[in-house]
Backbone as CSV, one residue per row, in Angstrom:
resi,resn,N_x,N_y,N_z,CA_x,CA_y,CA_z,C_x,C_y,C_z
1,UNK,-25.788,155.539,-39.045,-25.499,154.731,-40.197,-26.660,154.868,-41.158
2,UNK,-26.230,155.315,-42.469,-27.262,154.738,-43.160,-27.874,153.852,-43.897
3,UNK,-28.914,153.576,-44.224,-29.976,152.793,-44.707,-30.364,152.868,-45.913
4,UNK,-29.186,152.546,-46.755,-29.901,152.429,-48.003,-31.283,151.537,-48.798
5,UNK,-31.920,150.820,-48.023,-32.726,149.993,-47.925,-34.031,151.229,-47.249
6,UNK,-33.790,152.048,-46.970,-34.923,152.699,-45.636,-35.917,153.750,-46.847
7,UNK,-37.085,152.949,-46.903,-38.025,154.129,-47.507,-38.548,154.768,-47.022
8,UNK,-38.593,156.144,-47.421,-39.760,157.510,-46.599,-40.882,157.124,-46.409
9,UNK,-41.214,157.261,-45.051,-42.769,157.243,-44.865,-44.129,157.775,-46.072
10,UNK,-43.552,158.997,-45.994,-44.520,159.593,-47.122,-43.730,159.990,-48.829
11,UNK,-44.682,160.083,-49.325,-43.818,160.143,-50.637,-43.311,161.429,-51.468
12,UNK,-42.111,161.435,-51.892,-41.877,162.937,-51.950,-42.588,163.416,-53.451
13,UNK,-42.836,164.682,-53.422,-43.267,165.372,-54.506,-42.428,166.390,-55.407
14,UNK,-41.745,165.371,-56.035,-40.613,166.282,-56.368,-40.717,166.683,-57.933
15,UNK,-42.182,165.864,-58.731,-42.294,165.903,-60.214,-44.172,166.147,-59.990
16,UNK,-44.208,167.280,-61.065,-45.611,166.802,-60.702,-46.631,165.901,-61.415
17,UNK,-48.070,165.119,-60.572,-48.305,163.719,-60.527,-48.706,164.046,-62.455
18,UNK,-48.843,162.936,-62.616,-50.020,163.089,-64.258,-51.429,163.269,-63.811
19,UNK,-51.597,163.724,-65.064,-53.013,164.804,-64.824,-54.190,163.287,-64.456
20,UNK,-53.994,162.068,-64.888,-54.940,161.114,-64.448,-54.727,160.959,-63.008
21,UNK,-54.169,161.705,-61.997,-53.671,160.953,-60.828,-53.694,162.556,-59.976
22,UNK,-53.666,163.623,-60.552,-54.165,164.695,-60.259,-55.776,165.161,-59.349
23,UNK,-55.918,165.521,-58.626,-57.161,165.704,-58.152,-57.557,166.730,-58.922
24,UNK,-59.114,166.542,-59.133,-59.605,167.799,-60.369,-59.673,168.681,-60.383
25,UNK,-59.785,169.448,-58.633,-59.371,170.882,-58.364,-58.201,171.605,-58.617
26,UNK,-56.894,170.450,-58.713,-55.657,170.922,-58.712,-55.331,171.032,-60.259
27,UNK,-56.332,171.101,-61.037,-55.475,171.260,-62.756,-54.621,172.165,-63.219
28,UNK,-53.530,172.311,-63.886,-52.949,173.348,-64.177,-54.042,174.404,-65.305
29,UNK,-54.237,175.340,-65.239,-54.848,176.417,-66.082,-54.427,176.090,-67.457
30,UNK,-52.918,175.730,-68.102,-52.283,175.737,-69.231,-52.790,174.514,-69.623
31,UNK,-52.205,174.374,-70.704,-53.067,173.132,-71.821,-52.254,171.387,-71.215
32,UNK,-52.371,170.728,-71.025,-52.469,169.664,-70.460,-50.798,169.495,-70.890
33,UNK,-49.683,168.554,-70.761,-48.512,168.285,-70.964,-48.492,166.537,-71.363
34,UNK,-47.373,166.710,-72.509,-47.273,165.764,-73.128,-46.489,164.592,-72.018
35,UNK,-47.090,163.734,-72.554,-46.259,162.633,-71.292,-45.206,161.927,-72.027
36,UNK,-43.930,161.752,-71.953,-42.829,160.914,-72.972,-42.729,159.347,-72.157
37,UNK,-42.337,158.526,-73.143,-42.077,157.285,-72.841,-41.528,157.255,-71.275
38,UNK,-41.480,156.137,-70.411,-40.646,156.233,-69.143,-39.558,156.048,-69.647
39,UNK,-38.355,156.473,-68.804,-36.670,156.450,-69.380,-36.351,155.463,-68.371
40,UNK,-35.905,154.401,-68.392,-35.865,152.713,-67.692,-34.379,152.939,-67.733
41,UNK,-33.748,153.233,-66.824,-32.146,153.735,-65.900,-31.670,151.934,-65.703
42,UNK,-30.770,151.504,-66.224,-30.214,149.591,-65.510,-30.286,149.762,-63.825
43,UNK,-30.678,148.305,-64.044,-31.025,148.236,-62.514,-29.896,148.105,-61.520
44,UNK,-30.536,148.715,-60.473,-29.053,148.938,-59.537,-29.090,147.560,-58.581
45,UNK,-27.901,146.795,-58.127,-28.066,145.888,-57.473,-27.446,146.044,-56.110
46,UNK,-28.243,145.988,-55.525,-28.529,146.023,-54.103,-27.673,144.663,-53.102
47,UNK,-26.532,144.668,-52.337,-25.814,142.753,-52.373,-25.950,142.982,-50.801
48,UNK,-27.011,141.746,-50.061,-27.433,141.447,-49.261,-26.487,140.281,-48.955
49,UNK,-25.588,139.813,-48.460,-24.837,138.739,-47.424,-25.485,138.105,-46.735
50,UNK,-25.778,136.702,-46.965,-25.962,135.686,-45.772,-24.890,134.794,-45.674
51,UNK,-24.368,134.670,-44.574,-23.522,133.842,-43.779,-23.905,132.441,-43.382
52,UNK,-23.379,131.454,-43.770,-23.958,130.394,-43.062,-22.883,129.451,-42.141
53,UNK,-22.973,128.713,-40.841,-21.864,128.132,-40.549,-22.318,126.613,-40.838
54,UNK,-21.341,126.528,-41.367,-21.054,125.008,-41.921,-20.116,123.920,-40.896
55,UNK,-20.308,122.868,-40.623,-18.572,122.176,-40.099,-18.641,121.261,-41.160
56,UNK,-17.077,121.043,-41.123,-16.638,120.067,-42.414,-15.632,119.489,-41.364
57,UNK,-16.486,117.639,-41.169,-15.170,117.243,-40.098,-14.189,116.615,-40.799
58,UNK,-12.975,116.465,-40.595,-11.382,116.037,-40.641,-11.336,114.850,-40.210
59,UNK,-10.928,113.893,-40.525,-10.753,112.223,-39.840,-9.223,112.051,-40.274
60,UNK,-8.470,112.262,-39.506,-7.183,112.016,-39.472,-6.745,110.371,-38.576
61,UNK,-7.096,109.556,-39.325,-6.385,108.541,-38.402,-4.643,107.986,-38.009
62,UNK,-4.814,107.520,-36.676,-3.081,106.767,-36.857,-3.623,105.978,-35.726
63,UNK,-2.720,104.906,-36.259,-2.376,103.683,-35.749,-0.957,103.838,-34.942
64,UNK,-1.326,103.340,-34.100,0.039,103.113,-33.291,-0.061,101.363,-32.893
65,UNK,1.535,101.165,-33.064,2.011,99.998,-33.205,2.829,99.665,-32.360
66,UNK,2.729,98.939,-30.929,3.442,98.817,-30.049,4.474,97.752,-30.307
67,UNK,5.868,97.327,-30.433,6.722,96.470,-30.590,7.543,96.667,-29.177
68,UNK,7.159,94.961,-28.818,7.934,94.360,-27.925,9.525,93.820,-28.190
69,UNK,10.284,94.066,-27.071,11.657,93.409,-28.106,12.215,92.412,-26.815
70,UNK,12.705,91.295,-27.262,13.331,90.522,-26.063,14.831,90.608,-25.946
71,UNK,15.485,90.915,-24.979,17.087,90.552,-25.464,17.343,89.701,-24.696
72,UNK,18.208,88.413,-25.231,18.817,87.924,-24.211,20.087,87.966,-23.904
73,UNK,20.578,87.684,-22.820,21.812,88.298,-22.455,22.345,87.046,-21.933
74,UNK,23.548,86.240,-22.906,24.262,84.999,-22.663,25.345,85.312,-21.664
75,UNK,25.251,84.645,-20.372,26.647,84.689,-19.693,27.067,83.397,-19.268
76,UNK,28.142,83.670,-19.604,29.081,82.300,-19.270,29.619,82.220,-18.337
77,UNK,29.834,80.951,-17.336,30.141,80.561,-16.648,31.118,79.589,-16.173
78,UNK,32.191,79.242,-15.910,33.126,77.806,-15.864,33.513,77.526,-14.448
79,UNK,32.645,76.856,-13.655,32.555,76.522,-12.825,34.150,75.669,-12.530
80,UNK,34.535,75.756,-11.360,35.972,74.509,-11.674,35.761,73.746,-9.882
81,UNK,36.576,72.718,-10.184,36.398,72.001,-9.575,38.021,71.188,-8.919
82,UNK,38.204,71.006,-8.013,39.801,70.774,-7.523,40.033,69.327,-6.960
83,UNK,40.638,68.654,-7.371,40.874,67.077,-7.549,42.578,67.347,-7.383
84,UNK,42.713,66.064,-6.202,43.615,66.082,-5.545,44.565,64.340,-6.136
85,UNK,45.514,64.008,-6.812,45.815,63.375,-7.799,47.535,62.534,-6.684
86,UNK,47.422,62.023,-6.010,48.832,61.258,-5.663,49.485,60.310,-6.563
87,UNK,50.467,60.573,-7.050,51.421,60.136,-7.985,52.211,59.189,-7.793
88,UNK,52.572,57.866,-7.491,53.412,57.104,-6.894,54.710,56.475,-7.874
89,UNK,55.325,56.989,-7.901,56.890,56.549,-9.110,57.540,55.380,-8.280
90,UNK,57.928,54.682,-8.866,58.422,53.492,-8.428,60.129,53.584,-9.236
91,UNK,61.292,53.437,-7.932,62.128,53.638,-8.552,63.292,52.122,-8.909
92,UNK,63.865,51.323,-9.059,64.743,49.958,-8.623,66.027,50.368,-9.261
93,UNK,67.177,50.320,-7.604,68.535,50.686,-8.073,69.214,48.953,-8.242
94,UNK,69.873,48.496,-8.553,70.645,47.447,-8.315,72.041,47.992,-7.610
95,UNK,72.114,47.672,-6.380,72.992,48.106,-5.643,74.250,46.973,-5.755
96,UNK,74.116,46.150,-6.112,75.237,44.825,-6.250,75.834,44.794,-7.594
97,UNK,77.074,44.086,-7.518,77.312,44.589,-9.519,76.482,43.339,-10.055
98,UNK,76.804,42.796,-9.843,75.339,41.543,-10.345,74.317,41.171,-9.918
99,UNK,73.368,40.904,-9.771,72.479,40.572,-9.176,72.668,38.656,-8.972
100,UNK,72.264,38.263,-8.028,72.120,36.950,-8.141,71.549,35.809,-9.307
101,UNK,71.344,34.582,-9.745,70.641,34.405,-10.697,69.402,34.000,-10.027
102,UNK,69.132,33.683,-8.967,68.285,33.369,-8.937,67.033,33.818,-8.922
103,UNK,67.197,35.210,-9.014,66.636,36.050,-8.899,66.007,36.246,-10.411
104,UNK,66.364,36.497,-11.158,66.362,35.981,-12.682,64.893,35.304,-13.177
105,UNK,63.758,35.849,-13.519,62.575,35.234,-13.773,62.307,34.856,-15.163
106,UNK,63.414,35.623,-15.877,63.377,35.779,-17.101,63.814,34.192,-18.199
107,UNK,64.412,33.320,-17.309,64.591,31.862,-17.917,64.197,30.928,-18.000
């Protein structure tokens, strides 16, 4: 994988240094070279990721509501009871075509 982040140990020589940074043995023979402004390229951005873990707690409440229920359950009943009732009729024939008077309470 590579490492875009990974710098070379040593540094490459791929331009050569300016003559102030030159060692004095190493001068070029030819007449010294003009140095131009630096050319300043936009900066490149480099995107480093940090991760962080967070918790975000949830409070979900419920209530629970217990309901009691009563039923009542009416039953009826008719108890009975047996009663024994003798009837006595009283009957009076007059068996005679008249009756006597003396008999007669009514005078």
């Amino acid at each position: 994988m590579f490492n875009h982040c990974h710098k070379p140990k040593k540094p490459m020589q791929c331009c050569p240094m300016p003559s102030n940074q030159m060692p004095t043995n190493q001068l070029p023979a030819m007449s010294q070279p003009m140095m131009m402004p630096a050319n300043v390229h936009p900066t490149r951005t480099v995107v480093e990721n940090q991760f962080f873990h967070t918790i975000v707690p949830h409070i979900h409440p419920i209530h629970i509501e217990k309901r009691q229920h009563q039923m009542y359950e009416h039953r009826h009943y008719y108890p009975q009871t047996v009663s024994n009732v003798a009837d006595a009729q009283h009957q009076h024939f007059d068996c005679c075509p008249e009756p006597p008077e003396k008999h007669h309470d009514c005078d």
